[in-house]
PyMOL CGO cylinders between C-alpha atoms (Angstrom):
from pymol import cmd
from pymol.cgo import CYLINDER

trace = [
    CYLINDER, 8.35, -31.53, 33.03, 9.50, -34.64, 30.87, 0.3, 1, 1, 1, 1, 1, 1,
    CYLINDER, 9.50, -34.64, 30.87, 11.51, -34.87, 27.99, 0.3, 1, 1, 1, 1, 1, 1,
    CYLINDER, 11.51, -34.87, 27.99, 8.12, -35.39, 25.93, 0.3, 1, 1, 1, 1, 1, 1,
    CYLINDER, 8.12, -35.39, 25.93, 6.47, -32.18, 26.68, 0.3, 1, 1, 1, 1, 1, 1,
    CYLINDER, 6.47, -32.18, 26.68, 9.87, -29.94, 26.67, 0.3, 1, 1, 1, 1, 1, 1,
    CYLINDER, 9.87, -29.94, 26.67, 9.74, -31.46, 23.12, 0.3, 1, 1, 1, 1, 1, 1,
    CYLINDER, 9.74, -31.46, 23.12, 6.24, -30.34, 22.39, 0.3, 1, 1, 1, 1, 1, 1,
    CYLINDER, 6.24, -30.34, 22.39, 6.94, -26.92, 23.50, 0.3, 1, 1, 1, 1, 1, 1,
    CYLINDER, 6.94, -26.92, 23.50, 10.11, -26.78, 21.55, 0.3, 1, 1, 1, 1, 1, 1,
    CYLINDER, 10.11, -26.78, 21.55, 8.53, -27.72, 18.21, 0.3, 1, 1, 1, 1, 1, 1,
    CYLINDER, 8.53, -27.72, 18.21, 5.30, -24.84, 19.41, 0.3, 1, 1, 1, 1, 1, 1,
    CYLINDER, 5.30, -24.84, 19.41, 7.74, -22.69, 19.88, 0.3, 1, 1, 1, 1, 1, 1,
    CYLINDER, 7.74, -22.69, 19.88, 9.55, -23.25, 16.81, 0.3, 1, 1, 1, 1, 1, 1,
    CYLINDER, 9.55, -23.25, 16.81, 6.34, -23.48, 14.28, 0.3, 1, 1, 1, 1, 1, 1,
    CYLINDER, 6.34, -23.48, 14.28, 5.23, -20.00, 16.04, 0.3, 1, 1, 1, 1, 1, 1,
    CYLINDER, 5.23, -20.00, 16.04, 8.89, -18.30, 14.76, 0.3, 1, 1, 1, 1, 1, 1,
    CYLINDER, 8.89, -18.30, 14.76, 8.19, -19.57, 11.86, 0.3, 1, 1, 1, 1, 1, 1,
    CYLINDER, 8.19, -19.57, 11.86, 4.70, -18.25, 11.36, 0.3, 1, 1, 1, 1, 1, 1,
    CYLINDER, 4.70, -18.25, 11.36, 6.25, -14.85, 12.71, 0.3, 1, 1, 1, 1, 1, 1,
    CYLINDER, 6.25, -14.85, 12.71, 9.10, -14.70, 10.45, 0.3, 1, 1, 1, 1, 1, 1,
    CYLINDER, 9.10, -14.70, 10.45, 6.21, -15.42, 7.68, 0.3, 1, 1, 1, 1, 1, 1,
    CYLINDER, 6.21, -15.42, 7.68, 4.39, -12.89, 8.76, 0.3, 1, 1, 1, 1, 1, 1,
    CYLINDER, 4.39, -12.89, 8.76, 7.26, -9.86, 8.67, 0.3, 1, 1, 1, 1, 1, 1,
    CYLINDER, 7.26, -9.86, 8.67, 7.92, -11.34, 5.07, 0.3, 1, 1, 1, 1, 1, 1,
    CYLINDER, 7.92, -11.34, 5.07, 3.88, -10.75, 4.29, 0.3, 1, 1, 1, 1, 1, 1,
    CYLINDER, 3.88, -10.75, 4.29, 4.27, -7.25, 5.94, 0.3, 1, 1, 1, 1, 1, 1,
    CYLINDER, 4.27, -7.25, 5.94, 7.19, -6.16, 4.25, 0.3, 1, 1, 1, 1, 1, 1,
    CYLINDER, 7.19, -6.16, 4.25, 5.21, -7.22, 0.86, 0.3, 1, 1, 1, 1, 1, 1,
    CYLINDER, 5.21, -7.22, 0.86, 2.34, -5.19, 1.45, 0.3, 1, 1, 1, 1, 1, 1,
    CYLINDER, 2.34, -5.19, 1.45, 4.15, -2.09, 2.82, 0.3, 1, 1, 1, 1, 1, 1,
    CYLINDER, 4.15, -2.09, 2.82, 6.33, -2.50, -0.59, 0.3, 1, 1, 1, 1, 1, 1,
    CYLINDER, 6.33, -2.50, -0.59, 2.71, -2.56, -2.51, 0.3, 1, 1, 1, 1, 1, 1,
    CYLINDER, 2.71, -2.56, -2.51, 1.09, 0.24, -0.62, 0.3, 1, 1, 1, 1, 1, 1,
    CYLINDER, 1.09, 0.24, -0.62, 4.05, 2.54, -1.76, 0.3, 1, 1, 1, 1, 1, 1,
    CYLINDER, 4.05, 2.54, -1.76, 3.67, 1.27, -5.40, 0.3, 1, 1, 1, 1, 1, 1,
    CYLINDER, 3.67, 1.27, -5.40, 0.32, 2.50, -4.50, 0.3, 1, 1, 1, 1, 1, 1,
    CYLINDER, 0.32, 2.50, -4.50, 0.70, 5.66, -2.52, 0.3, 1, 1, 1, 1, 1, 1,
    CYLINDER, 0.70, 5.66, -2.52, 3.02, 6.33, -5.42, 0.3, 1, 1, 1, 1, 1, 1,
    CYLINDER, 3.02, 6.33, -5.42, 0.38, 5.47, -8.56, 0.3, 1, 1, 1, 1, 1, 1,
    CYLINDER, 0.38, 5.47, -8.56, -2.07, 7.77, -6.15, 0.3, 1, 1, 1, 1, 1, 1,
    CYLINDER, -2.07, 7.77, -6.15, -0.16, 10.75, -6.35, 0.3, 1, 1, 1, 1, 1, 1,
    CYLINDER, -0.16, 10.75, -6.35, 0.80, 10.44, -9.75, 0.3, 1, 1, 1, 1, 1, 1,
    CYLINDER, 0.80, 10.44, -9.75, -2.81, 10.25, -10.62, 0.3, 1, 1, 1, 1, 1, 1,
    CYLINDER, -2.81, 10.25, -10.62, -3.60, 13.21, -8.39, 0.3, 1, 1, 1, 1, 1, 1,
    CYLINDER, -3.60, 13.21, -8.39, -1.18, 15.27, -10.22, 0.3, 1, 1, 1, 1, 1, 1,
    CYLINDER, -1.18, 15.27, -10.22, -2.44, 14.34, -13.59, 0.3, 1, 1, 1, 1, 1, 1,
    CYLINDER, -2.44, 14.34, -13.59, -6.83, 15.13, -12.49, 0.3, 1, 1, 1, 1, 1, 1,
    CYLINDER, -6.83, 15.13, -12.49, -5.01, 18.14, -11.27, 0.3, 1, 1, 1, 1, 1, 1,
    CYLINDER, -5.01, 18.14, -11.27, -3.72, 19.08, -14.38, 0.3, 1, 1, 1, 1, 1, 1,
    CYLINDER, -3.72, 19.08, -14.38, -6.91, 17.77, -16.48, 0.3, 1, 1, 1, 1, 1, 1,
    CYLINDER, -6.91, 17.77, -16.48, -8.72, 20.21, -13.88, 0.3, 1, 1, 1, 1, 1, 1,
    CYLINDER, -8.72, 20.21, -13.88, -7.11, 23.37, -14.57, 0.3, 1, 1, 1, 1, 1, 1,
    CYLINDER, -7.11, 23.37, -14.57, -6.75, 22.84, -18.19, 0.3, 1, 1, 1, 1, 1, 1,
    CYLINDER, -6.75, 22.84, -18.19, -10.58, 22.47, -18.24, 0.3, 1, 1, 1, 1, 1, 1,
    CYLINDER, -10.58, 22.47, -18.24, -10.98, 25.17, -16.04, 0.3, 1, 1, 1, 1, 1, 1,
    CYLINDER, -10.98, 25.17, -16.04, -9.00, 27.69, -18.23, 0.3, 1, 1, 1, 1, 1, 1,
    CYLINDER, -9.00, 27.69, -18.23, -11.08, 26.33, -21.90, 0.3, 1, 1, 1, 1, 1, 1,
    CYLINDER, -11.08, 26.33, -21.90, -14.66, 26.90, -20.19, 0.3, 1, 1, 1, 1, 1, 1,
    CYLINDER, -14.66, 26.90, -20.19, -13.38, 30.21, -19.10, 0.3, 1, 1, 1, 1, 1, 1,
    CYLINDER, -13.38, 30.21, -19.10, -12.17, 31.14, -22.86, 0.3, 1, 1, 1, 1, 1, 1,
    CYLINDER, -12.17, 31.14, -22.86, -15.50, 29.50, -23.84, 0.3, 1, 1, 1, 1, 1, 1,
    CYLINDER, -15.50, 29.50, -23.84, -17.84, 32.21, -21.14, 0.3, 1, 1, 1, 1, 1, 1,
    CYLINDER, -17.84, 32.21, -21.14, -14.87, 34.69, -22.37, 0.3, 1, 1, 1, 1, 1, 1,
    CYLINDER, -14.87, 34.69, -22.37, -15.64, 34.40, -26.42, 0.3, 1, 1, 1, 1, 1, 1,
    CYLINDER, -15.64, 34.40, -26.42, -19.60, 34.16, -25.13, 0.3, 1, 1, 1, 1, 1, 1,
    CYLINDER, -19.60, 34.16, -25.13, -19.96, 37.44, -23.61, 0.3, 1, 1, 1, 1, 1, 1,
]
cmd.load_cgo(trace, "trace")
């Protein structure tokens, strides 16, 4: 091989690490939002849960007072 195209695949090689090390940074970014999210999800999960069984129990006073 010459020098020219050792240099080509040196700078290839290079630009590709590069794009990699890019890439983790991009993962590690959306793994950091998708527990923001996972986290917002379970919160919210938690609260229709409560809104549920609060409901639940008024429309069963309500049949309660009705019969």
């Amino acid at each position: 091989m010459s020098l020219e195209l050792l240099s080509q695949l040196e700078q290839k090689i290079q630009s590709a690490l590069e794009h990699i090390e890019l890439l983790k940074m991009e993962l590690e970014e959306e793994k950091a939002n998708n527990q923001q999210l996972s986290e917002q999800n379970q919160k919210l999960q938690q609260d229709l849960d409560t809104w549920t069984s609060k409901i639940s129990g008024l429309v069963g006073l309500l049949n309660h007072e009705i019969s």
